[in-house]
N, C-alpha and C positions, 0 to 999 in steps of 0.2 A: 077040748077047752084047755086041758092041762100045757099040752103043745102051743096053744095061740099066746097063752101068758107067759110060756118058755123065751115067747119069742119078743115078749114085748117086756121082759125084766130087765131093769137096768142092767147098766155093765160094769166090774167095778177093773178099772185098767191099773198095774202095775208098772211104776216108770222108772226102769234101770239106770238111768241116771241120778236119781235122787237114793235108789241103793246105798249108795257111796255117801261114807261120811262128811261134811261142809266142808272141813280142810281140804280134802282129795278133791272133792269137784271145783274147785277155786284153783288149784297147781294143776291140776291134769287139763287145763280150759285151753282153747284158741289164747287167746287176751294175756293168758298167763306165759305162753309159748312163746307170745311175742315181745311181752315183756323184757322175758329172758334173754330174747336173741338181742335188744336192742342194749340189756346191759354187757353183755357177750360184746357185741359188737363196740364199743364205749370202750369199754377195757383193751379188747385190740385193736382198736385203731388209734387209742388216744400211746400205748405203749411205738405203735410205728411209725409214725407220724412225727411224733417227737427226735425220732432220728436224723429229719428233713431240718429241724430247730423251726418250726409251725405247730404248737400244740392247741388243739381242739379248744376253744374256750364256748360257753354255755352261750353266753351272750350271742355271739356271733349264729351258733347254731340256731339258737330261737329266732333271732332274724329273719335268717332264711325259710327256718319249715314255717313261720304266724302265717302264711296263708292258705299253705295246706292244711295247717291245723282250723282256719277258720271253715274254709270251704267242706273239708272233710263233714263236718256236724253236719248239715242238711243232707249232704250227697250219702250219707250211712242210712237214714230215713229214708232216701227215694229209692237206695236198694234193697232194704229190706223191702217193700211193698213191693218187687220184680219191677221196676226201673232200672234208669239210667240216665244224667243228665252229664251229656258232653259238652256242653257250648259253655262250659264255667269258666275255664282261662279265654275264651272270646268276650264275657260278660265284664269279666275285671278288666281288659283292653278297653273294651266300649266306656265304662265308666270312668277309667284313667284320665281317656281322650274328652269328656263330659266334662272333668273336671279341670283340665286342663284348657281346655277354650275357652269357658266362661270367666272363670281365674284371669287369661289375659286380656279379655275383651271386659272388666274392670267390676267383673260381680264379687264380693267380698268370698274369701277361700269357703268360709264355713255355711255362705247361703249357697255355693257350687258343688260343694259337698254332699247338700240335702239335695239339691237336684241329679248330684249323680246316682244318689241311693234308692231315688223315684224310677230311675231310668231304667235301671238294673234289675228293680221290683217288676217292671213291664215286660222288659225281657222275660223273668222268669213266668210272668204272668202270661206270655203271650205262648212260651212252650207247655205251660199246662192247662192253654185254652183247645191248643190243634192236639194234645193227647186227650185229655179228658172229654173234649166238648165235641170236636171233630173225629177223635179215636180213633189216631192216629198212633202207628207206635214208635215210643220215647227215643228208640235209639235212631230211627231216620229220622223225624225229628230233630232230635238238638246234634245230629248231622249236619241236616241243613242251619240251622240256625246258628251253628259254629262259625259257619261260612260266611253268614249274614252278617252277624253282628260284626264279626273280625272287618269285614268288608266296609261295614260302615265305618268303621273305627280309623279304619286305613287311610277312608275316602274324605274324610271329615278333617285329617292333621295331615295327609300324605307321607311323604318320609320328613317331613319337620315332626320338631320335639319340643314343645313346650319347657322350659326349666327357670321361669320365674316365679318361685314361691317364697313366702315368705321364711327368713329362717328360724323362725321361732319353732313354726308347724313341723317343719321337716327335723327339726332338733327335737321334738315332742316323740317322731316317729321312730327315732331314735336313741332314746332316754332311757336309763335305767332307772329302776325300785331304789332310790336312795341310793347307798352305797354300796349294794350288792350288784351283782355282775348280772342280775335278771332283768331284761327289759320291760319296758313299761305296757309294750302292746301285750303281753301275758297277762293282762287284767281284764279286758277285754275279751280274752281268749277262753278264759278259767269261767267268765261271767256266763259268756256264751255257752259252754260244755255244761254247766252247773244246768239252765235252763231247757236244753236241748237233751241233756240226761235226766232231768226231771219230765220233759213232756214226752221223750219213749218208752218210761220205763213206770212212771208213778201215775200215769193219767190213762180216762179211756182211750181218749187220745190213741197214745202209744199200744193201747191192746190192741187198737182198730189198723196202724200200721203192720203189726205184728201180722193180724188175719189177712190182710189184704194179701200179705208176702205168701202167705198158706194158698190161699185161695180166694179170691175176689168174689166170685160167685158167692161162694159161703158168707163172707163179710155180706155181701149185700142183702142177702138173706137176712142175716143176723140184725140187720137194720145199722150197718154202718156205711155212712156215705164216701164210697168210693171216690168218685170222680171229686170230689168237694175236699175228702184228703191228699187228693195228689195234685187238686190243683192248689192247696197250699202250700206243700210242700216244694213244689218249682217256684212258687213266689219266694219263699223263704230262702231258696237254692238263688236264687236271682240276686236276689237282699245283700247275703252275706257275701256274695262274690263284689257286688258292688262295693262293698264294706272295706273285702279284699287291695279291690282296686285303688280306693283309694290311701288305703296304707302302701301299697305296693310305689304308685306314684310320689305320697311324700316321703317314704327311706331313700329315693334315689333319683329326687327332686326332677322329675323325667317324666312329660305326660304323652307316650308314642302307640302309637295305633296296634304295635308289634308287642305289646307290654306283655308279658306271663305265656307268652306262644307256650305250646304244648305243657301248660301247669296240669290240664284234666288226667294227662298220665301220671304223675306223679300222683295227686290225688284219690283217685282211683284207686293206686295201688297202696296205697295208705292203709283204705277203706277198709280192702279187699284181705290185706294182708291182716289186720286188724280182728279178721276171723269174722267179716261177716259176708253172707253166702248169696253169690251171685243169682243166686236160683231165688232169693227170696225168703223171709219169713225169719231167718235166723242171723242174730249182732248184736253189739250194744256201740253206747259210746266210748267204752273204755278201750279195745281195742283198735280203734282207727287213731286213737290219739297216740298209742303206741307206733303201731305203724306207719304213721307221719314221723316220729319222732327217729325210727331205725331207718329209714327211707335219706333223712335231715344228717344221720351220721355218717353212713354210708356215702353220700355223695359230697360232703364237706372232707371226709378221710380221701377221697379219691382226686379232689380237687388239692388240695394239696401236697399230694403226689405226683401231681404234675399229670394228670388222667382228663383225656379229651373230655367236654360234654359230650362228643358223639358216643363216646364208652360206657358214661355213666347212665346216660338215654336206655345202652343192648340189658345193663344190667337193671334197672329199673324195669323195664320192659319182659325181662327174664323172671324176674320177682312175681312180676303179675300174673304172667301163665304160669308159675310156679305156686301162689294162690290158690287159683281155681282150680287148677288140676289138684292140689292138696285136699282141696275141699271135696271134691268126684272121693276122689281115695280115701279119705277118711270114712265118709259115707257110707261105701261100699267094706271097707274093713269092719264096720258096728254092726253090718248085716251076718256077714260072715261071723263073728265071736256071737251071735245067736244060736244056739243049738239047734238043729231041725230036730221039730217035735212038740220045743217047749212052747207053752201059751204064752204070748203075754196079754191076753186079754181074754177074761171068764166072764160066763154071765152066771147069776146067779138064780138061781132055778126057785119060781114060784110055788108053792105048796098049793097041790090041787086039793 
């Protein structure tokens, strides 16, 4: 009897991570590492750069990464739960070209708008109908659906381009905060993370992302509905890309089927870089917004240096398996600084 209750006493676990004082586990983090590299990086590039007589200005920068930085939010939630949604620069094309047909064929910009955002929602909707519903998995998937949508986008404007907008809108896309050098679409952007950092981190919600990433199985167990979190999580991935799309179209009054080709790389690596692990289960939102941000300097220091997109494409891409593989290796170096021998998990012994 004493042995059966041995074995059914709780467990009480010890977690080496929270060892460590709050200051130490906040500077020793992913989030914090990337932080660092992206002021690292800010400080040598804004120092070399200047030699060209092109200094780095904020504005300009924020321009460029607002859709990574939008897209990132959703896409940090579909990988934490062991996702992957690829077809998010095909989704912002689709919705560009959405908004740009109906726009010339005489629907006011702001009612083409809300149908681009419906469109987009579908999209994501229709990739988290063939994973969740059909079960199918995510990365062939929005494979194929990259192809689709792009396809349709292509097929709908051909190689014409839309660029009668009104200039108010396209001046709004590009407005600053008053008299500071920050753009206006950073409202937007802040709204969004504020929201999307509230529903992963402060809701069951986000506990239930977090499980799925561990184990789906478990989560389902546990009584959280899987398939019903990940199919809102592609609608929301759908949403914001649309979101995307249509900012994308009004900064550069330009609605073409080819809009944001290859942004899911970039994005991804944002994510990824951002310290949250492709395997699932562990991130937040503060590190992809870094990683968008160091991803945003890097390639604006490179571009004017006269550096091919083909170049800045190897090293984006270098980043990302340089990511992953960090994350394998980290992994495995926390196993290793465990002692063989020591517990970290006791049970504590019932009194016969």
């Amino acid at each position: 009897m004493t042995n059966f209750l041995q074995a059914l006493a709780p467990a009480t676990r010890t977690y080496r991570d929270h060892s460590q004082p709050l200051w130490r586990r906040i500077l020793l983090s992913r989030e914090a590492a990337v932080i660092g590299a992206v002021l690292l990086v800010i400080i040598v590039a804004s120092v070399s750069v200047r030699a060209f007589g092109k200094p780095i200005t904020a504005t300009y920068l924020l321009l460029d990464i607002a859709p990574i930085l939008l897209i990132a939010l959703p896409m940090t939630l579909i990988i934490i739960t062991g996702e992957i949604d690829l077809s998010v620069a095909s989704i912002v094309g689709l919705s560009s070209v959405t908004l740009g047909v109906l726009h010339s064929n005489g629907m006011p910009i702001e009612a083409a708008a809300v149908v681009a955002l419906i469109v987009g929602a579908i999209a994501g909707a229709l990739n988290g109908f063939l994973i969740t519903i059909v079960g199918l998995p995510s990365l062939a998937v929005t494979i194929g659906t990259l192809a689709l949508y792009r396809g349709l986008a292509v097929g709908l404007l051909g190689t014409k381009a839309v660029t009668e907008f009104s200039e108010f809108w396209t001046s709004l896309a590009k407005s600053k905060i008053g008299a500071s050098a920050i753009p206006s679409v950073v409202i937007p952007i802040v709204i969004l993370a504020v929201i999307f950092g509230v529903l992963l981190h402060l809701t069951p919600f986000g506990r239930g992302v977090y499980a799925i990433g561990l184990s789906a199985e478990a989560a389902r167990f546990s009584g959280i509905h899987v398939e019903r979190t990940k199919f809102t999580l592609f609608m929301l991935s759908g949403l914001v890309s649309a979101l995307a799309g249509i900012y994308y179209t009004l900064r550069f009054s330009s609605a073409r089927g080819d809009n944001a080709t290859g942004l899911e790389l970039s994005v991804i690596a944002a994510v990824l870089l951002g310290g949250v692990s492709i395997f699932g289960g562990r991130g937040s939102t503060l590190g992809p917004i870094a990683g968008a941000a160091l991803i945003g300097v890097l390639a604006s220091a490179l571009r004017l240096a006269n550096v091919t997109s083909d170049v800045i494409n190897i090293i984006t891409g270098t980043l990302l398996v340089a990511s992953v593989v960090a994350t394998s290796f980290l992994a495995w170096l926390h196993t290793k600084r465990i002692r063989p021998g020591k517990k970290t998990e006791t049970l504590v012994a019932a009194k016969g």
